[in-house]
C-alpha positions as CSV (number, residue, x, y, z in Angstrom):
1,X,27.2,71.8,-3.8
2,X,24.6,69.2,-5.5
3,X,20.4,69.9,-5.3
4,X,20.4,66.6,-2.6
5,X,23.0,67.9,-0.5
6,X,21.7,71.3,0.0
7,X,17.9,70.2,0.8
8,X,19.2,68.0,3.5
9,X,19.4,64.0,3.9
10,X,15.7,63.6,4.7
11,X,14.1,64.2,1.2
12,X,13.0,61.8,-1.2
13,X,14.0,58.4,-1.6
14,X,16.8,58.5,-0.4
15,X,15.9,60.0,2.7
16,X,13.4,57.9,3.8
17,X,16.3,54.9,2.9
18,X,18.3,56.6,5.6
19,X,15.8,56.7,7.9
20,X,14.9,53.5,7.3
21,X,18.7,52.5,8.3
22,X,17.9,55.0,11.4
23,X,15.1,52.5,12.8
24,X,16.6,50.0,12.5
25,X,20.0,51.1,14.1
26,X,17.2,52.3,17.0
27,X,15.1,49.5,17.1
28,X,18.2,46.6,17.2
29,X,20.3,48.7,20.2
30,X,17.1,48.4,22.1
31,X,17.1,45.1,21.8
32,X,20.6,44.8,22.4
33,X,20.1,47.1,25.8
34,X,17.1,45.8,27.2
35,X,18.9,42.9,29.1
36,X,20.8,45.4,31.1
37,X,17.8,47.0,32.1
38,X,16.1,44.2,33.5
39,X,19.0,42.9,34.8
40,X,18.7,43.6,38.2
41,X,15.3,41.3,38.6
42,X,16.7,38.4,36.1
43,X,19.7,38.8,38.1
44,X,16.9,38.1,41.4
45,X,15.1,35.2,39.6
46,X,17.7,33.1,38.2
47,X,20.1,33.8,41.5
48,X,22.7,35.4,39.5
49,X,25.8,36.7,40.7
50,X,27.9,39.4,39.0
51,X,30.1,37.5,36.9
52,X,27.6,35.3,35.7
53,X,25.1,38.1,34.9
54,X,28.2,39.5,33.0
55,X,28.5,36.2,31.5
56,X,24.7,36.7,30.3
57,X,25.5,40.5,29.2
58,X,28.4,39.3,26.9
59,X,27.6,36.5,25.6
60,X,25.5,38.1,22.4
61,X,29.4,39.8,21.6
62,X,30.9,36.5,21.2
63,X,29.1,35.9,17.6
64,X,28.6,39.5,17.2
65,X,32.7,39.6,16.6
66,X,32.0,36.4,14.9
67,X,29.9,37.5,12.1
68,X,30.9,40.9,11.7
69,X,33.3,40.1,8.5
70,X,31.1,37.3,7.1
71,X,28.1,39.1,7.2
72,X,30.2,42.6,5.7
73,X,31.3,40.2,2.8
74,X,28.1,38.4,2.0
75,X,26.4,41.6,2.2
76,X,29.2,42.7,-0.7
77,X,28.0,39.8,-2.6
78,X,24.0,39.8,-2.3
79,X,23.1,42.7,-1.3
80,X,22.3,44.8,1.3
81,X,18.4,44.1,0.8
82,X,18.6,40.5,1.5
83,X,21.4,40.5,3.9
84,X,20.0,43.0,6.4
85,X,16.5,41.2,5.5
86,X,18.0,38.0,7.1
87,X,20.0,39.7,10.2
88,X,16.5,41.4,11.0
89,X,14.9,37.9,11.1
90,X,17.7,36.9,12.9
91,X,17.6,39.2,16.2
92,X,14.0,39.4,16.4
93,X,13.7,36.0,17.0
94,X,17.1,36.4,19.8
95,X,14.7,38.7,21.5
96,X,11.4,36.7,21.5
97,X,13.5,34.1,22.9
98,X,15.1,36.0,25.7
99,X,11.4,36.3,26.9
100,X,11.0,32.7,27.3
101,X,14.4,32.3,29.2
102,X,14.2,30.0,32.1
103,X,17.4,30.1,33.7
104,X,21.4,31.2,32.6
105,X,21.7,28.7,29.9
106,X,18.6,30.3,28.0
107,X,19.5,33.4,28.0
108,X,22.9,33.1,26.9
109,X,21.3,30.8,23.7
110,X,19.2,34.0,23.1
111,X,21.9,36.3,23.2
112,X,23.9,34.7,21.1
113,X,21.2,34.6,18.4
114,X,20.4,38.4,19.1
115,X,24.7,38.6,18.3
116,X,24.3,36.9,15.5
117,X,21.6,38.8,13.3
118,X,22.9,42.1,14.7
119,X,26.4,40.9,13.7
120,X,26.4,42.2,9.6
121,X,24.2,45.1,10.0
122,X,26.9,48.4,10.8
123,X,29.0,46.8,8.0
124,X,25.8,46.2,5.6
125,X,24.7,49.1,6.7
126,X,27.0,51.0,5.5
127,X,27.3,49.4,2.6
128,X,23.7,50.7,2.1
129,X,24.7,53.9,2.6
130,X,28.1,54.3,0.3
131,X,25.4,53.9,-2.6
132,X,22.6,56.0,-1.2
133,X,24.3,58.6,0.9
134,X,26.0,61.8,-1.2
135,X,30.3,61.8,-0.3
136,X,30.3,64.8,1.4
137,X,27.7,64.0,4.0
138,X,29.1,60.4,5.1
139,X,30.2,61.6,8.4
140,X,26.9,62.8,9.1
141,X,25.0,60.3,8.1
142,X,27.5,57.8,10.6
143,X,26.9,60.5,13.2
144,X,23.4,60.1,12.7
145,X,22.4,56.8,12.6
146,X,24.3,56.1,15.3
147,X,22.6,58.7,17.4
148,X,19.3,57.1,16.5
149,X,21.2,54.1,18.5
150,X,22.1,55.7,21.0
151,X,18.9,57.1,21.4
152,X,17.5,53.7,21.6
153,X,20.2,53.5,25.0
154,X,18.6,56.8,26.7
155,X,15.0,55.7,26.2
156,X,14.8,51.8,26.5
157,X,15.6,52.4,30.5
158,X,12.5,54.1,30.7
159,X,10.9,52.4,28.3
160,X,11.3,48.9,30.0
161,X,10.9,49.8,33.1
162,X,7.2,51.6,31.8
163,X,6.4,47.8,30.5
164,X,7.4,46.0,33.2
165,X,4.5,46.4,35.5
166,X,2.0,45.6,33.1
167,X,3.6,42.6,30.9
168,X,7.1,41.9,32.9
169,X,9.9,41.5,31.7
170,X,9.7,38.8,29.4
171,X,6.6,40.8,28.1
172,X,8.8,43.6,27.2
173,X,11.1,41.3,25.1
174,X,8.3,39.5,22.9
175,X,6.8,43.4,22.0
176,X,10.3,44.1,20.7
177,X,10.9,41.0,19.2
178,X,7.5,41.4,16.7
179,X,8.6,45.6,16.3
180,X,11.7,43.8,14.9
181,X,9.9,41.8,12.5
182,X,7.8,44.6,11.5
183,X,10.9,46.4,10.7
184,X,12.4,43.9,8.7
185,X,8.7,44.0,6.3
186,X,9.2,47.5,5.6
187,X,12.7,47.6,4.4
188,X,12.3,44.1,2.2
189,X,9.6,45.8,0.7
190,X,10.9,49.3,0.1
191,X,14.8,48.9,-0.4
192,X,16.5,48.3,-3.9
193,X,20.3,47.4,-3.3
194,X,20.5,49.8,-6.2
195,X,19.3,53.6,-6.3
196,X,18.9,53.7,-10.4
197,X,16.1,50.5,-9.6
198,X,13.8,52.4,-7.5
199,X,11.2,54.1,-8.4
200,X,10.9,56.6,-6.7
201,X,14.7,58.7,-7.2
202,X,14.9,61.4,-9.4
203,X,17.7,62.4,-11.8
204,X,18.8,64.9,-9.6
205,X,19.1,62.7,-6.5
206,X,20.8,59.9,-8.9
207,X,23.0,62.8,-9.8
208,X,24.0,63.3,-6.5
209,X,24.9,60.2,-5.2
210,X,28.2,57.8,-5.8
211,X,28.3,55.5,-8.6
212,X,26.5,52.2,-7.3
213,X,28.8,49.5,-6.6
214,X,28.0,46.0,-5.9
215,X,29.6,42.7,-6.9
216,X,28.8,41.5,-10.4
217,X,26.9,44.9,-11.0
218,X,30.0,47.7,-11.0
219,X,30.1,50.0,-14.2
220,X,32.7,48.7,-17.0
221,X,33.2,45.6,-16.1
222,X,34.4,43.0,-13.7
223,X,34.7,43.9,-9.8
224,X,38.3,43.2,-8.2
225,X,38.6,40.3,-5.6
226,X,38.7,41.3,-1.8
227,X,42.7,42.2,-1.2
228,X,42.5,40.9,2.3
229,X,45.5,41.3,3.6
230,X,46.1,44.7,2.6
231,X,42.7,45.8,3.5
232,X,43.3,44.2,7.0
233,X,46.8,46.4,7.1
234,X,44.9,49.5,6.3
235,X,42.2,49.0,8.7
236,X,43.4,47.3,11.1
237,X,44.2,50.5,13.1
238,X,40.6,52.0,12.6
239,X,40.1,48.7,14.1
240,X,41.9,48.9,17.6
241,X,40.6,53.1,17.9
242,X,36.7,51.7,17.9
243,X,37.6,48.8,20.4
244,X,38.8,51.2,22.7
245,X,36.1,53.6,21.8
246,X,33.6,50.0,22.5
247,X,35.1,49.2,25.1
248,X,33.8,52.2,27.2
249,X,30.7,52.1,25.5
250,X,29.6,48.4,26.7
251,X,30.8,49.3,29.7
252,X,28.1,51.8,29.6
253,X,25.3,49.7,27.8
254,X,25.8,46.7,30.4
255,X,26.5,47.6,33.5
256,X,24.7,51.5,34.0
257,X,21.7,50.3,35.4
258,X,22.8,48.2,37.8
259,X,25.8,50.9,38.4
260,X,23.3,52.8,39.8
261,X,21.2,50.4,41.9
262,X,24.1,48.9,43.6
263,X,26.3,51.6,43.8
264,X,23.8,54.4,44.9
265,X,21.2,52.2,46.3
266,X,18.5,53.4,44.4
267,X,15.4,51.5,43.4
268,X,15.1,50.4,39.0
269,X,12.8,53.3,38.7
270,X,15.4,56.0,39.1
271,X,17.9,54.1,37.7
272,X,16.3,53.9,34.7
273,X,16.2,58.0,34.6
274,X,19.7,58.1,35.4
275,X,21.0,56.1,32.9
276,X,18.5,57.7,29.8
277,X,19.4,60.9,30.9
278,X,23.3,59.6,30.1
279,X,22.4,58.2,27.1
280,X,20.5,61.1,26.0
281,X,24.2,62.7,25.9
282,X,25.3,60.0,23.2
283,X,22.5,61.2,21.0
284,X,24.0,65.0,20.8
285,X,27.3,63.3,20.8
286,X,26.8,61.2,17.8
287,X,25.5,64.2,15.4
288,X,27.6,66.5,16.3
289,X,30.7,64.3,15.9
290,X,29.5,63.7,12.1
291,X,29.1,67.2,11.7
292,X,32.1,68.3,12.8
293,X,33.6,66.0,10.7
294,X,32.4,66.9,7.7
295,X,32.4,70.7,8.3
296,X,36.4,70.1,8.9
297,X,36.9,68.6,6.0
298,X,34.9,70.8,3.7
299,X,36.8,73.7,4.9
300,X,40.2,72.2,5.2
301,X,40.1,69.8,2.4
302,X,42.3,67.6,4.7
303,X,40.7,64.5,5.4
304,X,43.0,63.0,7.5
305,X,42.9,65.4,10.1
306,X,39.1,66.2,9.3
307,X,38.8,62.0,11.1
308,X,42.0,62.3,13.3
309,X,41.0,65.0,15.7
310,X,37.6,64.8,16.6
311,X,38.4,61.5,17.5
312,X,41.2,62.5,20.1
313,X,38.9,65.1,20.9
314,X,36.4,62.8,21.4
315,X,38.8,60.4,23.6
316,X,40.8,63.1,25.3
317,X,37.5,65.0,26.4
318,X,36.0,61.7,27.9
319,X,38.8,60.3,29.9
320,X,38.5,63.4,32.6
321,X,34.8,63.2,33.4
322,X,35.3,59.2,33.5
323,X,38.2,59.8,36.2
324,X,36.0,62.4,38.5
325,X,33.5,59.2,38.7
326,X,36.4,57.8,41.2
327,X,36.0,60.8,43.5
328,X,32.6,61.5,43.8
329,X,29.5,60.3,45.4
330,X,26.5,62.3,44.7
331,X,24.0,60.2,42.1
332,X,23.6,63.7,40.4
333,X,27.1,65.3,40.1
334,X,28.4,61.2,38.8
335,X,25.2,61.1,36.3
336,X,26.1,64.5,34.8
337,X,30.0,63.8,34.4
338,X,29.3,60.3,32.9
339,X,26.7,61.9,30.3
340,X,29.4,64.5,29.6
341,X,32.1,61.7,28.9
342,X,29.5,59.7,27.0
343,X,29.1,62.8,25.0
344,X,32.7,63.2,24.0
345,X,33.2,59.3,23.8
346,X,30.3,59.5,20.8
347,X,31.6,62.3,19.1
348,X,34.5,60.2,17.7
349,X,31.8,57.7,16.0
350,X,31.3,59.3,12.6
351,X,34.5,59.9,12.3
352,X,35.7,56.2,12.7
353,X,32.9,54.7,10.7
354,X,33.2,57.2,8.0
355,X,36.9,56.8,7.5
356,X,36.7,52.4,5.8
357,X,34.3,54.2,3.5
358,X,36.8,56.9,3.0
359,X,39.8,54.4,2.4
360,X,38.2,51.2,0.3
361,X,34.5,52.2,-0.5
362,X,34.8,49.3,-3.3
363,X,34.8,46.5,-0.1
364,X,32.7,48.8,2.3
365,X,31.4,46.3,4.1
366,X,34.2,43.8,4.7
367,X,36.4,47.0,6.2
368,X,33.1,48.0,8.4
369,X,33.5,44.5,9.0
370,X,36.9,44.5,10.7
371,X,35.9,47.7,12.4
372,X,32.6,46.2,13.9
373,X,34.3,43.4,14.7
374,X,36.3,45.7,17.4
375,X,32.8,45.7,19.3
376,X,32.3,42.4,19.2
377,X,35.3,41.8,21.2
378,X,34.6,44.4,23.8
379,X,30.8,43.4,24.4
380,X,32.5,40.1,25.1
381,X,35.6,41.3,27.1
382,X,33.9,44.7,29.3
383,X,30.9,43.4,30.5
384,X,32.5,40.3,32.3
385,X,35.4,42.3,33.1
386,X,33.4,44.9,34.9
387,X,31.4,42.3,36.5
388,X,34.9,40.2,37.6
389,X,36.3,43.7,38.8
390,X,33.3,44.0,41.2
391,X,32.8,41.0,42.5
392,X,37.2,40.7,43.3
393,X,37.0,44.7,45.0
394,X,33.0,45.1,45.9
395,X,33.9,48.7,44.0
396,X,32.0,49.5,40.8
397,X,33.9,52.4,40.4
398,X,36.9,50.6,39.9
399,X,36.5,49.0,36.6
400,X,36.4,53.4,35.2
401,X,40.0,52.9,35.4
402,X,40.6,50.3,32.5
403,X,37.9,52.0,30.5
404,X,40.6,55.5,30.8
405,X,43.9,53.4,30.3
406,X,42.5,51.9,26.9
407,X,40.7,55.3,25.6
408,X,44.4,56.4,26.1
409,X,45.7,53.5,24.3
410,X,43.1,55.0,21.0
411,X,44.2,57.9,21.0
412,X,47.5,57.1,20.6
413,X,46.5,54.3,17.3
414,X,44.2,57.8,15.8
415,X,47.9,58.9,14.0
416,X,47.4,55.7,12.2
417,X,44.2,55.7,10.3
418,X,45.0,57.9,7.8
419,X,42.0,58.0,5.5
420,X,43.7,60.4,3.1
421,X,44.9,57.3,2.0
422,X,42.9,55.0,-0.4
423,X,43.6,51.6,-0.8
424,X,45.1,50.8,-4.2
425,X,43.3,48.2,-6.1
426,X,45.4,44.7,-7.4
427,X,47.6,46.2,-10.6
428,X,46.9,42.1,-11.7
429,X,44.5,43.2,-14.3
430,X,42.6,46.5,-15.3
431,X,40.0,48.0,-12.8
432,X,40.6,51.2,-13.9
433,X,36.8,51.3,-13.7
434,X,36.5,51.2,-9.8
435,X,39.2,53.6,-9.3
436,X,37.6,56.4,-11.5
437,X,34.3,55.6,-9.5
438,X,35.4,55.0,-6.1
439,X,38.5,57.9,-6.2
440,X,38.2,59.8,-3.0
């Protein structure tokens, strides 16, 4: 096992790259959160009903899915450096805008401009990280990052809530929209799209991590076009596992808050605790789902089932705790079995967005790009289905039951992923190159 391995994934360079990836995979979900939270009192001063509060929840996943591919392939082509520079602009100025909403139509025109800088970044993301990130630790760093994300979920509740009385609502959204900016200084500043260009990596960690691959720049020679179709094929199943696995997470990102307040009748102050003390579930889930990932595969050597089964484990250990939601009616006993479901839900997250890196790491962030594009969809489709559900039965329980039939539905497309296979490359002319350096 290599020097950078075995002191962990926070040394060095490269360690504060990933962590840089980390703050920004926090600082972006709270700004993709914090409508939910405040939801209730915009929901009070614009006269909202459900559905159109929905409409306002899901309307930054309509160029979320939109961008999710275009912004994986142009951050194949430039960079992620520039491209993640750009998204970062992008959503902070979605969330300084929310703060100025005056009415439905603003908000949505915020949202969708938060959706569209936060579009590219999983897929550029991880292109990031299939250069600075060591092959054996991927599904830990995908764990990882997206517990610092899910972190984001537990504490913006509280957070927002904490800012509220003191700069309101829109108050809250302007702070996060200039943390977002901030954010985007450091990494323009510090990032190189390529380790061997920063200063600051040693030999060892060079020798540690994959070749560096980027368009125009791959060792030997020219880099093979995008195989679109094929890649699609071999993804596309990855692809419908994360929109169930989405779908049950918006519902949890949209809707909790106001979950509790309406179902329970509690005031935003304890629903806020509620719903971070859910999220803070997501967190454990997240790392541990990477690590178990990795430790299976180490051990087996078989990669397929390394990805395959913590996902159904993930799914198959959710869908119960979801389901006991229907039958209970204690605040406690339905926070505690939704953390535990959100727990198991996240597990199957490094799994999933380790697995395009495992089966074409030359076009890492078009195939993140199909993948993220699954959330997009479902942050369009669950929160206005949830809010549609409720409004038709006056039940906000009921809408737990499509959230089980589709996690059944992924577990069911998992047998399909199969990351022990790597896509081939086009036999049209020789890139023998980029199959010695991306070989699994």
């Amino acid at each position: 096992m290599s020097n950078a391995i075995r002191t962990g994934m926070f040394r060095g360079a490269p360690g504060r790259v990933f962590l840089l990836l980390c703050a920004m995979y926090f600082i972006e979900y709270v700004d993709r959160v914090n409508l939910s939270v405040a939801g209730p009192l915009i929901k009070q001063e614009f006269g909202l009903s459900n559905t159109r509060l929905g409409v306002a929840l899901s309307a930054f996943g309509y160029c979320y899915a939109v961008f999710q591919i275009l912004c994986g392939y142009m951050g194949d082509r430039i960079g992620p450096r520039r491209m993640l520079a750009i998204s970062g602009v992008l959503w902070a100025l979605g969330t300084l805008m929310t703060g100025f909403a005056g009415g439905l139509a603003g908000l949505v025109f915020a949202r969708l401009l938060v959706g569209t800088g936060e579009g590219g970044t999983i897929p550029v993301a991880t292109l990031a990280m299939s250069n600075w990130v060591p092959r054996e630790r991927r599904g830990f760093a995908q764990g990882f990052t997206h517990s610092a994300s899910r972190a984001a979920a537990a504490l913006t509740p509280p957070l927002v809530v904490f800012m509220i009385p003191f700069i309101g609502w829109r108050g809250s959204f302007m702070v996060m929209g200039v943390v977002s900016l901030l954010w985007v200084v450091v990494w323009y500043a510090y990032f190189r799209d390529d380790p061997r260009e920063h200063g600051a990596v040693t030999a060892g960690e060079l020798a540690a991590l994959p070749a560096f691959s980027q368009v125009g720049r791959g060792r030997g020679g020219e880099r093979p076009p995008v195989p679109w179709l094929a890649l699609f094929r071999r993804i596309l199943p990855v692809t419908l596992v994360f929109f169930a696995h989405a779908w049950a997470l918006w519902m949890y990102l949209s809707w909790l808050p106001s979950f509790f307040v309406a179902h329970f009748h509690i005031d935003l102050k304890h629903s806020a605790f509620h719903s971070g003390a859910v999220f803070a579930a997501a967190v454990i889930g997240n790392t541990a789902g990477g690590m178990l990932t990795d430790w299976l595969y180490t051990r087996t050597g078989k990669l397929n089932a390394a990805r395959r089964n913590v996902v159904i484990l993930g799914f198959g250990g959710s869908i119960p705790f979801l389901a006991s939601v229907l039958f209970l009616h204690n605040e406690i006993a339905v926070a505690l079995c939704l953390a535990i479901a959100l727990f198991f839900l996240e597990l199957s997250a490094g799994p999933v967005f380790a697995t395009p890196m495992d089966i074409a790491p030359a076009y890492a962030g078009v195939a993140t790009g199909f993948v993220s594009t699954a959330a997009g969809l479902a942050a369009v489709a669950s929160p206005i289905t949830f809010g549609y559900i409720v409004d038709v039965t006056g039940s906000y329980t009921s809408p737990f039951i499509v959230s089980i039939a589709i996690l059944a539905f992924g577990i069911v497309m998992s047998f399909w992923m199969r990351p022990d296979r790597p896509l081939e490359l086009p036999a049209t002319r020789d890139y023998s190159h980029y199959q010695q350096e991306h070989a699994a």
